[in-house]
N, C-alpha and C positions, 0 to 999 in steps of 0.2 A: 796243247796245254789245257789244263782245266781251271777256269776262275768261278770264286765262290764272291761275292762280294755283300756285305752285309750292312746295313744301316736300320733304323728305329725313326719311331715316330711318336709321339705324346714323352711324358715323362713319367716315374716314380715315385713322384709324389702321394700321398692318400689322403692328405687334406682338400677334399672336395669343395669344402663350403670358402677355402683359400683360395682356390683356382686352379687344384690340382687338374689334370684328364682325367677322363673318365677310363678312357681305353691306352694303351700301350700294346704298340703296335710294331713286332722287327720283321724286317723282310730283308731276303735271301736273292740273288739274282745270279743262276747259274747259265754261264757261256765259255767257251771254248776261243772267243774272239771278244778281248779287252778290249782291243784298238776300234773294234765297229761303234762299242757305246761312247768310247773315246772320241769318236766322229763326230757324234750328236751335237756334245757340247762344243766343239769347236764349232762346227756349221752354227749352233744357234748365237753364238759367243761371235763370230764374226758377224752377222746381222745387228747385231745390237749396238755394236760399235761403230755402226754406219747411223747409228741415231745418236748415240750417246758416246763423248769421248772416253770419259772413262768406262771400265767395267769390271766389274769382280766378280770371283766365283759365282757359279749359278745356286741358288738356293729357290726352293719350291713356295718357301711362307712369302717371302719378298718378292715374287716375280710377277707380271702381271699374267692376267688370264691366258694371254694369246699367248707368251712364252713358255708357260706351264702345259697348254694344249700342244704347243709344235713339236715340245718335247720328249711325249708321253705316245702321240703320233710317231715322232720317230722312231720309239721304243718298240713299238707294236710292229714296224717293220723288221725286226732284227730277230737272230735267232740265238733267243735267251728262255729261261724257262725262271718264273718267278714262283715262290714259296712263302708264305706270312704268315704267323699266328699272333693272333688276337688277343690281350690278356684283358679282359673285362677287371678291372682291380676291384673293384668292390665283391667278387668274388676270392681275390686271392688269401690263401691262407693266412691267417694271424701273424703266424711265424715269420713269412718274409718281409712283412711292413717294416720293420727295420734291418734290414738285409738287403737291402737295395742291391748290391754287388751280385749278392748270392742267387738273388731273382731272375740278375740283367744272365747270368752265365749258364744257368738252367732253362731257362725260354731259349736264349741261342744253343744251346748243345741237343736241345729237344728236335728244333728247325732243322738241323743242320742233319741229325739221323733221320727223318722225313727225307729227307732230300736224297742221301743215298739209299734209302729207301727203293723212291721214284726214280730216280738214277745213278743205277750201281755205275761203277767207277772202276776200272781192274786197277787194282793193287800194283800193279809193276807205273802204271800212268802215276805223272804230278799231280798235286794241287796248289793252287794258291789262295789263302782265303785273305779276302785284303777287307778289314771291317775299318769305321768311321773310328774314329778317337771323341768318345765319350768322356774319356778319364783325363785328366794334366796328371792326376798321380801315376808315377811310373812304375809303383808296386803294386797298383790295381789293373794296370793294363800286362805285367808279365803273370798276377794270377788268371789273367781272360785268359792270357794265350796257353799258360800251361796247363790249365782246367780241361779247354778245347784239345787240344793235342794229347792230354791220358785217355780224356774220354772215347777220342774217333779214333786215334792208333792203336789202343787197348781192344775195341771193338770193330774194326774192321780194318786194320792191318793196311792203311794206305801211306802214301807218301806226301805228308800236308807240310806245306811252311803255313806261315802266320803272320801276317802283316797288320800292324795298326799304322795306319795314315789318316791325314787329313783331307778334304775335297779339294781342296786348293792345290794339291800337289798330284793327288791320285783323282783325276776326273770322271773317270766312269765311275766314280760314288758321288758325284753330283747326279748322274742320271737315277740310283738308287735312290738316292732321297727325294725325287720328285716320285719315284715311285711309290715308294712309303708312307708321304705324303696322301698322295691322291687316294690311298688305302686307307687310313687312319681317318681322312673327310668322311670316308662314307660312313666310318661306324660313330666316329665324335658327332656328325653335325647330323649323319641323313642325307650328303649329298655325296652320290654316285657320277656326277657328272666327270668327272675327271679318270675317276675308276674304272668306267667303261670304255676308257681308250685303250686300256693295256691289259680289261680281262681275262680278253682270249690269251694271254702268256702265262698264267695263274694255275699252275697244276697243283698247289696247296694252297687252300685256305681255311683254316680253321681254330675254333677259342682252344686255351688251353685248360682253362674251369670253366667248363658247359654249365 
């Protein structure tokens, strides 16, 4: 089986001097073994629980350093192949400053034909693309899916389903958003420290307005 698994980083906003980001940042994490990234979080999700009784989903903004390092180390042992583009917003076109939706669907369908790009996929093989639930509205999340599925079944003739979940239920997008994370540090702040744990997996990266 083939997994696509999709998550973001910064937001949409373009009021910089409000506290918008500067950068918006989606990454891609393609593996054939769900259940290995699956591992990660449980192995670091049992450690933790041996310090702290409770624990909730892992998220990358709240974790401490050492849990975000073990993490992203675990990552870098596993065979996945990571893809990101970059959106520098203060370059983005006029037009989609309010079009938030239409931006978030065009950056992912942009990614995602990079990806089969970099790894074509035979046609008769699955896929599963399992992306983060950005939206509570449920007619913004079946335009994601049906936008994604005209655009890559229209042009390359594969066999995709489409999943929107949350991290909490679908774990290997807990390991996504530490990676997204640690990608989105280096271009918002300048700090590469965490992004050099997993760059050797990084077969795309690049802005989408140079």
């Amino acid at each position: 089986m083939n997994y696509i698994l999709l998550d973001e980083s910064g937001d949409l906003g373009f009021r910089f001097n409000k506290g918008s980001s500067k950068f918006f940042v989606v990454t891609v994490v393609f593996t054939k073994s769900k259940r290995s990234l699956e591992k990660v979080v449980r192995r670091v999700h049992r450690g933790l629980r041996k310090k702290f009784k409770k624990v909730g989903d892992l998220h990358a903004y709240r974790e401490t350093p050492i849990t975000k390092t073990r993490v992203l180390k675990e990552v870098n042992k596993k065979d996945c192949s990571i893809l990101v583009i970059i959106l520098n917003k203060r370059k983005v076109y006029t037009k989609f400053n309010d079009e938030k939706g239409v931006l978030y669907n065009y950056v992912a369908n942009i990614l995602l034909d990079r990806l089969f790009r970099k790894k074509p996929i035979p046609p008769q093989e699955p896929i599963v693309l399992i992306a983060s639930r950005r939206e509570t509205n449920k007619f913004l999340n079946q335009n994601f899916k049906n936008y994604l599925q005209r655009k890559i079944i229209d042009s390359y003739k594969l066999k995709l389903q489409i999943e929107i979940s949350n991290p909490l239920k679908e774990k290997s997008l807990q390991v996504v958003d530490f990676i997204s994370w640690a990608i989105f540090r280096k271009y918002e702040t300048g700090d590469d420290t965490y992004y050099n744990l997993i760059s050797a997996k990084i077969i795309e990266e690049s802005p989408l307005f140079p």
